[in-house]
DRENTIPA-310295 format. One line per field, with one value per residue: residue number from 1; residue in one letter; x, y, z of N, C-alpha, C, CB in turn. Coordinates in steps of 0.2 Angstrom, whole numbers. Glycine has a CB too. Example, Ala and Ser with C-alpha at 12.3 -4.5 7.8 and 13.67 -1.06 7.14 Angstrom:
2
num = c(1;2)
residuo = c(A;S)
n.X = c(66;64)
n.Y = c(-28;-11)
n.Z = c(39;35)
ca.X = c(62;68)
ca.Y = c(-22;-5)
ca.Z = c(39;36)
c.X = c(66;64)
c.Y = c(-16;0)
c.Z = c(39;39)
cb.X = c(57;70)
cb.Y = c(-22;-3)
cb.Z = c(45;29)
//
This chain:
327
num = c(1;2;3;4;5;6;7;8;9;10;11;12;13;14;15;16;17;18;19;20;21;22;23;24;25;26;27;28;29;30;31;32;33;34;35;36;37;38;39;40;41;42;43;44;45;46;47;48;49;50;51;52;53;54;55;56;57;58;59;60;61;62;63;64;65;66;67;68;69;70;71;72;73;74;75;76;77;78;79;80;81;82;83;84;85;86;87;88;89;90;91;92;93;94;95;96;97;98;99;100;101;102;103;104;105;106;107;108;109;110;111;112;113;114;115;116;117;118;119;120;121;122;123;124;125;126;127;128;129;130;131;132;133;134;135;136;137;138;139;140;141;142;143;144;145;146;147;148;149;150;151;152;153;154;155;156;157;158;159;160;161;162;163;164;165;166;167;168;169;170;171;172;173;174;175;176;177;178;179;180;181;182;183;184;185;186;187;188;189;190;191;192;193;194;195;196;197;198;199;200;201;202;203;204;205;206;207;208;209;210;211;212;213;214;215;216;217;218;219;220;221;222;223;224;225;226;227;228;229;230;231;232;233;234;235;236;237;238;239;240;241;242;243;244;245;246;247;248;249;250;251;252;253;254;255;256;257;258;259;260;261;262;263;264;265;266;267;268;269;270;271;272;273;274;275;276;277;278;279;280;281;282;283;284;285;286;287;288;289;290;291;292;293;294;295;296;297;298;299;300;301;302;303;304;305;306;307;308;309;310;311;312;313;314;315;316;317;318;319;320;321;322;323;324;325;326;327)
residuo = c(X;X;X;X;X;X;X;X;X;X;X;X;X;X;X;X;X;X;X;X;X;X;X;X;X;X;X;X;X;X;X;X;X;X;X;X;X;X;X;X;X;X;X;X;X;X;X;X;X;X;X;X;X;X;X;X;X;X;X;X;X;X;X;X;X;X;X;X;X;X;X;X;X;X;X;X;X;X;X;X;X;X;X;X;X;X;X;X;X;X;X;X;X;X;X;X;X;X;X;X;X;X;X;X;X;X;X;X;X;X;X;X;X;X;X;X;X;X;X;X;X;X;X;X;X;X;X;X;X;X;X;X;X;X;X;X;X;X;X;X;X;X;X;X;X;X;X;X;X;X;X;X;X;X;X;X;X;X;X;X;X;X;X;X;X;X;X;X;X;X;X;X;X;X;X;X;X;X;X;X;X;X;X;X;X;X;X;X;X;X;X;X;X;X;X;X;X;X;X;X;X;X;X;X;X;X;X;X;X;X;X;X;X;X;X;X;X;X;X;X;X;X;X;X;X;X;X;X;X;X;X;X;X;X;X;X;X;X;X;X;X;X;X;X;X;X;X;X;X;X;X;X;X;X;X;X;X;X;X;X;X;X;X;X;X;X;X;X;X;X;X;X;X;X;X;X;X;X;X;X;X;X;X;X;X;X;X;X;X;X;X;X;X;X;X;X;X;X;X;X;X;X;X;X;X;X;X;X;X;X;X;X;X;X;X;X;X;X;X;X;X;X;X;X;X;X;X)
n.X = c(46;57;68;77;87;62;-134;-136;-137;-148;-160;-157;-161;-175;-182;-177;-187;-200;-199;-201;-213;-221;-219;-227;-240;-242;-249;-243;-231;-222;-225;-211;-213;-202;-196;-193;-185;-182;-166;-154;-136;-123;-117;-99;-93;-89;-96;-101;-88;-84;-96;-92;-79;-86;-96;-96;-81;-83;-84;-69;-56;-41;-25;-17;-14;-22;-12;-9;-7;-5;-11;-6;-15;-12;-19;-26;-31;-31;-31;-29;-33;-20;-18;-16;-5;6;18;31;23;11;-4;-20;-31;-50;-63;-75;-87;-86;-98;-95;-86;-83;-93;-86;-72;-80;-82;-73;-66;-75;-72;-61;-51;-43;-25;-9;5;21;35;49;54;49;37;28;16;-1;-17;-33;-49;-62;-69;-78;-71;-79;-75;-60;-44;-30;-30;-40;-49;-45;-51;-56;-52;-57;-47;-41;-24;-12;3;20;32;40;38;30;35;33;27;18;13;16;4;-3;-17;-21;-12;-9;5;20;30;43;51;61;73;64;67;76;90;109;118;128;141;145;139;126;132;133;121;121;131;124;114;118;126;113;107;120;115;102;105;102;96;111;108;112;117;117;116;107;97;91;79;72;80;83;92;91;89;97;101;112;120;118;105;101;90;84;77;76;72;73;68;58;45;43;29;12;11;9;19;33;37;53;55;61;62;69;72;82;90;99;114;125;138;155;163;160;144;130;120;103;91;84;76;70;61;52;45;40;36;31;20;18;27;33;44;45;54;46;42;50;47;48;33;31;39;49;63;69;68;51;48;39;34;31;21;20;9;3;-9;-13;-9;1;4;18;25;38;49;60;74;86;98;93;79;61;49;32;21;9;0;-12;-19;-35;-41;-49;-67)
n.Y = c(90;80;66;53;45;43;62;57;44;37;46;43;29;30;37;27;17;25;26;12;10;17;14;2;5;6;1;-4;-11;-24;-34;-39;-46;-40;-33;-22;-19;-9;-8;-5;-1;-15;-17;-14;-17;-6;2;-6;-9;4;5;-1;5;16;10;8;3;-16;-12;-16;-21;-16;-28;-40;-43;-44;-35;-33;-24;-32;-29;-35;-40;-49;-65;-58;-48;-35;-32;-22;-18;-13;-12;-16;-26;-32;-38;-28;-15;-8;-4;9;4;5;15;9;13;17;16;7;1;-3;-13;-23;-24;-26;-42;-49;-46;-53;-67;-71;-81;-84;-77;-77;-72;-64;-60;-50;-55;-67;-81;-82;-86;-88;-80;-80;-75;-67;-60;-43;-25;-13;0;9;1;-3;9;21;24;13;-2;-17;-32;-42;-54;-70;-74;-84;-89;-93;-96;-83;-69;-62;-46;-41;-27;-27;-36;-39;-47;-59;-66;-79;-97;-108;-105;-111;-104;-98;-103;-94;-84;-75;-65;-50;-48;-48;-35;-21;-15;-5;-4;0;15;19;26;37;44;44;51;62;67;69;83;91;91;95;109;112;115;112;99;101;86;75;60;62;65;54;44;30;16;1;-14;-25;-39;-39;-43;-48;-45;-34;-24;-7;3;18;32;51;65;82;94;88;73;55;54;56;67;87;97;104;121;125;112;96;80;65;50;34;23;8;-3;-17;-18;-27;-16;-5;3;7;17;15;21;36;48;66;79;96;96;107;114;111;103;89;73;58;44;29;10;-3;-15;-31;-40;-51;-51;-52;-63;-60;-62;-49;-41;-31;-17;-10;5;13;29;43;56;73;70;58;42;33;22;20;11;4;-1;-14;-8;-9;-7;2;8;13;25;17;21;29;27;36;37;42;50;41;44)
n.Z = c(15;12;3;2;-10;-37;-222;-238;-246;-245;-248;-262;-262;-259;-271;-281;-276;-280;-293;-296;-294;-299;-312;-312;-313;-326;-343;-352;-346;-341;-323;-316;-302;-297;-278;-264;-254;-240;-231;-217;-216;-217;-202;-199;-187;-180;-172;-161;-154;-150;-143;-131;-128;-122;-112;-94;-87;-74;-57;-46;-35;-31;-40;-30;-15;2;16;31;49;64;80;96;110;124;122;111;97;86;68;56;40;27;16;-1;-8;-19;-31;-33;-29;-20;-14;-10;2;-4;8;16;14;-1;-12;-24;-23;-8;-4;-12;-6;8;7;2;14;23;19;25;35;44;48;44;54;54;61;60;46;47;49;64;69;68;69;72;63;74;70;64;71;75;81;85;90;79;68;66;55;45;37;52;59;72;82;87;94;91;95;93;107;117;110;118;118;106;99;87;72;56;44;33;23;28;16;4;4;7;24;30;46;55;61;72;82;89;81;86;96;88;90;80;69;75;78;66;64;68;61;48;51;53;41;33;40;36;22;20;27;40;57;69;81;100;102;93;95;105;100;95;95;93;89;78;77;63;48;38;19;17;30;45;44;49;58;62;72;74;82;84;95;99;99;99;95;95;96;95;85;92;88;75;74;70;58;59;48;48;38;35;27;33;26;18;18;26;34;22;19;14;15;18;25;28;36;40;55;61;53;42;47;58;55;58;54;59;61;57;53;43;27;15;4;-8;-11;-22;-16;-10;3;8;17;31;38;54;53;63;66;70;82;77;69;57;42;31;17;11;-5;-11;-23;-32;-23;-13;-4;-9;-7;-10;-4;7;20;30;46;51;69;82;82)
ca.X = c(49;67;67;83;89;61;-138;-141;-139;-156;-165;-159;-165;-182;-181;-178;-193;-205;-199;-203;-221;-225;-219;-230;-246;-241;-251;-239;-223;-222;-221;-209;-212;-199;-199;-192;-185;-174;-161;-148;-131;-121;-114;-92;-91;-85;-102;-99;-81;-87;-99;-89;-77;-91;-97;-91;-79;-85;-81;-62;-50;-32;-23;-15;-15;-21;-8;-11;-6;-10;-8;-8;-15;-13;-21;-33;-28;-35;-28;-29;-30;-17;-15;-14;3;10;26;34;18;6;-11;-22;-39;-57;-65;-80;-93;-88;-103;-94;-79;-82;-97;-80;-69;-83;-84;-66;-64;-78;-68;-55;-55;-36;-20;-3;7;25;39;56;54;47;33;29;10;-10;-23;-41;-54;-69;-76;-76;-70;-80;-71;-55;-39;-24;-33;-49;-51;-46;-56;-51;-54;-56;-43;-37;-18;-8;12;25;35;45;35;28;38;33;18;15;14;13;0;-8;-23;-19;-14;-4;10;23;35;50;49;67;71;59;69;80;99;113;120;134;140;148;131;123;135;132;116;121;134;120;111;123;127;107;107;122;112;98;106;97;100;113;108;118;121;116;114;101;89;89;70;71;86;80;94;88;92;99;99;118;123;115;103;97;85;84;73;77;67;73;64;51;44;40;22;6;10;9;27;36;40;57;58;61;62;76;73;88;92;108;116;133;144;160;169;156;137;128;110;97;84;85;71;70;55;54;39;38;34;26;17;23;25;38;42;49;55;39;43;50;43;46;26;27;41;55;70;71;60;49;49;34;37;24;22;18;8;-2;-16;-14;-3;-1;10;24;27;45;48;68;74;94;103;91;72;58;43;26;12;8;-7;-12;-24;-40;-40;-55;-70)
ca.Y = c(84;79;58;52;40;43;57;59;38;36;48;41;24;31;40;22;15;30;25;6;11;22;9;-5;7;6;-4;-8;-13;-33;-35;-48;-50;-39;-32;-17;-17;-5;-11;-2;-4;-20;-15;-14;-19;-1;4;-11;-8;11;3;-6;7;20;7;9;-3;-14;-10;-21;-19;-17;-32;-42;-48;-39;-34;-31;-23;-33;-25;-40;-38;-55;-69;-57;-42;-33;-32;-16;-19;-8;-11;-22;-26;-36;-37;-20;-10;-7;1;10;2;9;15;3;15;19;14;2;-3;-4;-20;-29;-25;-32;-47;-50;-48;-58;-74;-74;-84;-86;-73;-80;-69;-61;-55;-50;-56;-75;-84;-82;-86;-86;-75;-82;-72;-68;-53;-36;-22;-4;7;11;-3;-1;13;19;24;7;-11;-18;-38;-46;-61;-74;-76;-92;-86;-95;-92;-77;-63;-57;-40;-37;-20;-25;-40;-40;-53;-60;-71;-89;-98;-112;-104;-112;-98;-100;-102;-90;-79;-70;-61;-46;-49;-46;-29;-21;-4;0;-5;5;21;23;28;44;47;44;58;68;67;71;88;95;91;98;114;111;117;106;98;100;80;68;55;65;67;49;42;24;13;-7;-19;-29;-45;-37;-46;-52;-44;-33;-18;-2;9;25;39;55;69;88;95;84;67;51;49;58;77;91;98;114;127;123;105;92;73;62;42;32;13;5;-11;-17;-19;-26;-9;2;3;10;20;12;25;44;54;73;83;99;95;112;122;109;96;82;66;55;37;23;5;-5;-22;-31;-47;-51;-54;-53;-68;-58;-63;-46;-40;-26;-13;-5;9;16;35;48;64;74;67;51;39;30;18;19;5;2;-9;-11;-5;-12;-7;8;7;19;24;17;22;31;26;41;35;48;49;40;51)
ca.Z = c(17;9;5;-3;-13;-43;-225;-244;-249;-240;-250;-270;-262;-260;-277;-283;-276;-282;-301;-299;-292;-305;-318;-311;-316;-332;-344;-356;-342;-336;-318;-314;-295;-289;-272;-263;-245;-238;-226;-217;-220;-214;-197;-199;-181;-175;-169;-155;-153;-147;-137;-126;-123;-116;-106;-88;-82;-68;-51;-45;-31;-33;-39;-24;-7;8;19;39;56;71;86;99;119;127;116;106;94;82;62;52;34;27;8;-6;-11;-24;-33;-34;-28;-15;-18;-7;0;-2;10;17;13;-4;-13;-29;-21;-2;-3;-15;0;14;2;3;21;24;16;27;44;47;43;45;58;53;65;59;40;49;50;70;72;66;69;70;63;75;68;61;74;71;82;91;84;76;63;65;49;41;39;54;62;77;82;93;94;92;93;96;112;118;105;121;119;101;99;81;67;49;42;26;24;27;10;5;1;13;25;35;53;54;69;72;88;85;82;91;94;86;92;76;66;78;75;58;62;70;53;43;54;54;34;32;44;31;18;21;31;45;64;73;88;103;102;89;98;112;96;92;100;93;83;79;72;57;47;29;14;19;34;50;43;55;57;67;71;77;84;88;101;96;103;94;96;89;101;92;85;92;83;72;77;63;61;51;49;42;36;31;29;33;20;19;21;30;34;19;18;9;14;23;26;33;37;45;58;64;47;37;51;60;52;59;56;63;57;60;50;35;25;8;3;-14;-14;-25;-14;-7;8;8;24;32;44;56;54;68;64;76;84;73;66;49;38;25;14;4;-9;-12;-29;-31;-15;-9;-3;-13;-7;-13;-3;11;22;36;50;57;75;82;85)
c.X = c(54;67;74;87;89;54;-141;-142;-146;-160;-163;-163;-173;-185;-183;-185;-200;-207;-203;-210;-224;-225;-223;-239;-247;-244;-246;-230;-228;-221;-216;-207;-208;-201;-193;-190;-181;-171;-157;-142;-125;-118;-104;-89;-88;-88;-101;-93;-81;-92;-97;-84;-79;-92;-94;-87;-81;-82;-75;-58;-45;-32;-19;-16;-15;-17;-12;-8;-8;-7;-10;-10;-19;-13;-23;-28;-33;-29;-32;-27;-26;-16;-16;-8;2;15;26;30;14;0;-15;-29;-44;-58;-73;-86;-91;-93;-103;-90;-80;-86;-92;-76;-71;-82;-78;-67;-68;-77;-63;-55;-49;-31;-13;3;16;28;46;57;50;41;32;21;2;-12;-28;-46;-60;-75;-73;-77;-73;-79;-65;-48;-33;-27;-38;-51;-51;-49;-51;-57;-51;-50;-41;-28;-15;0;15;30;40;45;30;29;37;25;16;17;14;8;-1;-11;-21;-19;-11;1;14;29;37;49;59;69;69;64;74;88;103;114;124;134;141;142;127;125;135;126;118;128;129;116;112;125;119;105;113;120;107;99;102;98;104;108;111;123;117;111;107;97;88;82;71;78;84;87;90;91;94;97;105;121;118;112;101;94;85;79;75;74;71;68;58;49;41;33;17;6;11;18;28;37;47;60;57;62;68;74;79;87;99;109;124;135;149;165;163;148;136;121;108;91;85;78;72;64;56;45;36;33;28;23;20;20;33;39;49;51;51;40;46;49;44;41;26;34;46;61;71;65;61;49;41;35;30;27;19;18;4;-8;-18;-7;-6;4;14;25;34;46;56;68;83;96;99;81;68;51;37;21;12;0;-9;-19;-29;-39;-47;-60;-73)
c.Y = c(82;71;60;47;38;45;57;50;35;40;47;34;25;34;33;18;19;27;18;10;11;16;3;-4;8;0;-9;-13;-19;-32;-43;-50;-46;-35;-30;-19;-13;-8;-6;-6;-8;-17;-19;-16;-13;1;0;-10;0;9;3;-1;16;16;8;3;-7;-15;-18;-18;-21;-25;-32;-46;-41;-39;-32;-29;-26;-32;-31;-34;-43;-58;-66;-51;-41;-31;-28;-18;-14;-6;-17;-21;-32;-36;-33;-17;-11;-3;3;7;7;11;12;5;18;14;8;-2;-5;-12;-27;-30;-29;-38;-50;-52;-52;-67;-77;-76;-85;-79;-77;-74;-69;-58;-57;-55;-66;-78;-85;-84;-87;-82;-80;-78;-73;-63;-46;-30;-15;2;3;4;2;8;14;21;19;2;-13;-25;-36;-51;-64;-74;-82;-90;-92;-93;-89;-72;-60;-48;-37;-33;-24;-30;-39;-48;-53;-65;-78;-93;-104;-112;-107;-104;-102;-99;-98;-89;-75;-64;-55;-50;-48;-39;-28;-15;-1;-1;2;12;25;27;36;47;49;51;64;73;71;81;92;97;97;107;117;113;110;104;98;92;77;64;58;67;59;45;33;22;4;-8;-25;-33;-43;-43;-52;-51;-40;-28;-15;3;14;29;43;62;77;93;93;78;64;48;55;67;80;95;105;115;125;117;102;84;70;55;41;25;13;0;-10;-19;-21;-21;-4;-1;8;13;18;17;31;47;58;78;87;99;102;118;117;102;90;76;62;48;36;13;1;-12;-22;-37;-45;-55;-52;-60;-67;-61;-58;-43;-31;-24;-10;-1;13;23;39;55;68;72;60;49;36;24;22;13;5;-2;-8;-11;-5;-12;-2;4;12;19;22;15;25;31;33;39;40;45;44;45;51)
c.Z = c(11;9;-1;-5;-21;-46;-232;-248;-247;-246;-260;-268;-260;-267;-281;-282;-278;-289;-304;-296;-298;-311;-318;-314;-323;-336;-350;-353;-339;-329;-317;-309;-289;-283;-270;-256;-243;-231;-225;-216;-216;-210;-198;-191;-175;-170;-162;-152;-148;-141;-130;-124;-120;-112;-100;-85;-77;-63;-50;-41;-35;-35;-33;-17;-1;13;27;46;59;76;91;108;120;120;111;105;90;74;58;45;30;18;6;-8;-16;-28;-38;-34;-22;-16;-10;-6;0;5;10;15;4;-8;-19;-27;-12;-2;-7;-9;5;12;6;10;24;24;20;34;48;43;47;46;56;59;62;51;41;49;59;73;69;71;70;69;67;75;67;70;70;74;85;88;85;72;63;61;44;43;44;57;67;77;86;91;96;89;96;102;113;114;109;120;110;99;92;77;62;50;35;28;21;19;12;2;10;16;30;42;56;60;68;78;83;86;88;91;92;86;84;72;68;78;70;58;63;64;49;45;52;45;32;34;38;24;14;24;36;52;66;79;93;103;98;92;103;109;96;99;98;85;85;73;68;52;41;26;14;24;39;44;51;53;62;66;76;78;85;89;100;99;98;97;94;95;96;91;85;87;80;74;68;66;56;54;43;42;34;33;30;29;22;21;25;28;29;19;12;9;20;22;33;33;44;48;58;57;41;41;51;54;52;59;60;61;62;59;43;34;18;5;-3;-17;-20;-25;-10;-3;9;18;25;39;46;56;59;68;72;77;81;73;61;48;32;22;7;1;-10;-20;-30;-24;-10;-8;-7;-7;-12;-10;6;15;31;38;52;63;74;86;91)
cb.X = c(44;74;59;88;87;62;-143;-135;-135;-158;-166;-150;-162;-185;-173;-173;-193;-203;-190;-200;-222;-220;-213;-230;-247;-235;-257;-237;-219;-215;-225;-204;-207;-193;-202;-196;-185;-176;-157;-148;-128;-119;-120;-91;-88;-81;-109;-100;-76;-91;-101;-87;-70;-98;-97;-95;-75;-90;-88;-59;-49;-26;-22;-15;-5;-25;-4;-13;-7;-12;-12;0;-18;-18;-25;-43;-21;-38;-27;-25;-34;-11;-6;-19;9;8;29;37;13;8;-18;-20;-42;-63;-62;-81;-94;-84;-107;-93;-70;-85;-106;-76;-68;-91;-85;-61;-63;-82;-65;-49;-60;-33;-20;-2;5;24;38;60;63;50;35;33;11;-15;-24;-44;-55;-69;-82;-84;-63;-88;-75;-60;-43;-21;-31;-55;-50;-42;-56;-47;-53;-62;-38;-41;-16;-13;16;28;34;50;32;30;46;36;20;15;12;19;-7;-5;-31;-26;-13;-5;11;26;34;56;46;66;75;50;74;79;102;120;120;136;148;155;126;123;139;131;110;124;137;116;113;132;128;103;109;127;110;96;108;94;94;120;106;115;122;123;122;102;89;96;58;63;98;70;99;84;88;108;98;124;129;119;96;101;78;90;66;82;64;77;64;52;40;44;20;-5;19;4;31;43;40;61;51;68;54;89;66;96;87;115;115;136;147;162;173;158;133;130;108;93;75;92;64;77;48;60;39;46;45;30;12;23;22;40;40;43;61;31;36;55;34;51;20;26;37;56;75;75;60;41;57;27;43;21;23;20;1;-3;-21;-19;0;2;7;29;18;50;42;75;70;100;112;93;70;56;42;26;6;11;-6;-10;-22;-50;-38;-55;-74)
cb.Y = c(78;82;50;55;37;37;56;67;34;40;57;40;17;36;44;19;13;37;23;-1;17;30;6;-6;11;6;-3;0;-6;-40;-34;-50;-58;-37;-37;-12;-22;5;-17;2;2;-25;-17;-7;-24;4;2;-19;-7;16;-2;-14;6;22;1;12;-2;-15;-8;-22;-22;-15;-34;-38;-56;-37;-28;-37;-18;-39;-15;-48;-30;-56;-74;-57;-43;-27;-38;-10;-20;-9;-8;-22;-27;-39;-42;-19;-11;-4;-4;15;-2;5;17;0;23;21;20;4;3;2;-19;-27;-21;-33;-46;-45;-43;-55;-73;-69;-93;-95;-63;-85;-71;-58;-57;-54;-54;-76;-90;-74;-80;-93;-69;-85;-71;-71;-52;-32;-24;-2;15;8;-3;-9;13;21;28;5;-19;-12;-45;-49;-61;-83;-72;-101;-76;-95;-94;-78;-67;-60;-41;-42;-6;-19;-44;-40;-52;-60;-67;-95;-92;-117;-96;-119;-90;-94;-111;-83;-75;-74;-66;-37;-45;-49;-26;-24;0;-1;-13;2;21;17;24;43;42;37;58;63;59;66;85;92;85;94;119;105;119;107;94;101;77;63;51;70;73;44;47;22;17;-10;-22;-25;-51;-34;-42;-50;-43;-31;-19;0;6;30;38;54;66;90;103;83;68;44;45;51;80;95;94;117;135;127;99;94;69;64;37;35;8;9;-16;-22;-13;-28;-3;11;3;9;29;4;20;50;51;77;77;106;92;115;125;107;94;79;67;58;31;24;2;-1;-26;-29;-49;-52;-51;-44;-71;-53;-63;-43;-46;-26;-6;-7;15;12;36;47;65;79;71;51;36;36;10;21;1;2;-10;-17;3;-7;-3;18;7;18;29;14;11;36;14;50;32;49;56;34;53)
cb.Z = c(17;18;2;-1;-11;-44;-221;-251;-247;-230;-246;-276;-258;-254;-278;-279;-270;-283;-303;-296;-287;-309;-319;-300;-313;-333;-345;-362;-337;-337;-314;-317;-296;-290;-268;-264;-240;-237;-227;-213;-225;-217;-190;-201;-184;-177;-173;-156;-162;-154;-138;-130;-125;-117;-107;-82;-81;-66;-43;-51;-25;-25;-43;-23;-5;10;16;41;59;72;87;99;123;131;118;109;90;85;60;54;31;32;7;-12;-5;-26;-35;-39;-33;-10;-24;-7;5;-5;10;25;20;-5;-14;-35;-23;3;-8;-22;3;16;-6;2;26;21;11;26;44;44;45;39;63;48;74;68;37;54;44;73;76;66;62;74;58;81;74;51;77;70;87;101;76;71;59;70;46;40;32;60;59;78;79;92;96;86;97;91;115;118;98;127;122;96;97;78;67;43;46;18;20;30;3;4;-3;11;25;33;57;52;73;76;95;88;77;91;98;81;100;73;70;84;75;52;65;79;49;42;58;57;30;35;52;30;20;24;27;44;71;75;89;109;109;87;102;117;86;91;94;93;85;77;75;52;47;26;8;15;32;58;38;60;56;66;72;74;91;86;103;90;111;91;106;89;108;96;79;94;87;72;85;56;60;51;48;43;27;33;22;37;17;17;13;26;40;17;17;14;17;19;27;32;38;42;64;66;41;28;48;71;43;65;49;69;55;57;49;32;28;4;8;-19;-15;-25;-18;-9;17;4;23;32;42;65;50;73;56;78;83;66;71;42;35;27;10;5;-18;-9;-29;-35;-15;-15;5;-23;-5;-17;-4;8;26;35;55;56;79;85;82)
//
């Protein structure tokens, strides 16, 4: 895959006390009271200092705020915990069974009775928690809730939200919908494509454009962003990948003079397993100014996340979440 864009003082003080003994049986020698005790020798404090860093730290999740998929059908959905994030990181969760960190995760998820619903970097809805979900979901290997949905209307058409657990931080009620279109927005992506495939010295395709599976416009930071995914002889969804098929996702913003790439990825499915994304959401949840990206990815027989953080003008990876199928 191709991303582009980082002990002998003990034995005189017994010697010592032998001398006085003897001299006590002496009839010509005074006693005068004194008295013997042996002590050891005032503790320098490094003995406890050594202590403390054997001791085992104890058990602690990531710092942060847990992050969420919720996949809606109708009023009710289910929300996949996907990570801890907070500014400029993401961390991966435990899982529920491990035996120091999973009973702090239940704990956690146990606390939360609301999530506050994201579409398109906006504020679009609540969640109500009405319980933990133990198969089938967004990810059946991650923590996943129950939930009621309360959206705002005309977010019928959207597969997938971000979330985080109700707070009183206030957020924007935006557009949530996608933008307008703009063919020449929408062209770049097949440059950007195009640019990657030289790159790499990779097969052409007969047509660009007749690999591309999915391209969403997005709200940049100043002007339109886009995202693309592109497939040869390959399909975006969890199928098994021919033999010399690959994948390419791209980003880019408008610019006054031209759309530029923020983020490229190329993976050749065929040789080193599929793993194709797709632009899934973005939300700046750690409140910088600039907003993080997460992209849903598709391997065989499963699917995952990606989580970007931006980094000047380009996106980076930090963190890769891959889902088990359910059994």
């Amino acid at each position: 895959m191709t991303r582009f864009r980082a002990g002998a003082g003990w034995r005189g003080l017994l010697g010592a006390a032998l001398i006085v003994i003897g001299a006590a049986g002496c009839d010509n020698v005074a006693w005068g009271g004194a008295s013997l005790r042996l002590e050891a020798p005032p503790s320098s404090g490094d003995d406890e200092a050594d202590a403390d860093l054997t001791a085992p730290a104890p058990p602690s999740l990531p710092e942060g705020n847990l992050l969420f998929a919720v996949s809606p059908s109708g009023d009710r959905g289910t929300a996949a915990a996907i990570a801890m994030v907070s500014a400029g990181q993401a961390a991966g969760l435990p899982p529920l069974d491990n035996p120091r960190l999973g009973p702090l995760l239940a704990n956690r998820l146990a606390g939360i009775g609301e999530l506050t619903l994201f579409a398109g970097g906006s504020r679009v809805g609540t969640a109500v928690v009405s319980g933990n979900l133990e198969e089938g979901g967004v990810c059946a290997s991650l923590p996943q809730l129950e939930v009621g949905l309360e959206l705002r209307p005309g977010l019928s058409d959207v597969d997938l939200f971000l979330a985080l657990p109700r707070s009183n931080e206030l957020w924007g009620h935006g557009e949530a919908g996608p933008p307008p279109q703009v063919r020449d927005v929408r062209a770049a992506s097949l440059s950007m494509a195009g640019n990657l495939i030289n790159e790499v010295g990779a097969v052409w395709p007969p047509s660009i454009l007749g690999i591309r599976r999915d391209i969403q416009l997005f709200r940049g930071p100043d002007r339109l962003g886009v995202a693309a995914s592109f497939l040869y002889r390959d399909r975006l969804d969890t199928s098994p990948p021919p033999a010399g098929s690959y994948s390419i996702f791209v980003m880019g913003e408008e610019r006054p003079d031209s759309v530029h790439q923020t983020y490229g990825d190329f993976h050749r499915s065929g040789t080193d397993g599929k793993r194709a994304p797709r632009f899934l959401a973005q939300l700046d949840w750690d409140r910088d100014g600039d907003d993080e990206v997460v992209l849903e990815v598709f391997t065989e027989g499963q699917r995952g996340f990606r989580v970007l953080e931006r980094d000047g003008d380009i996106y980076v990876d930090v963190l890769d979440v891959l889902c088990t199928p359910p059994a």
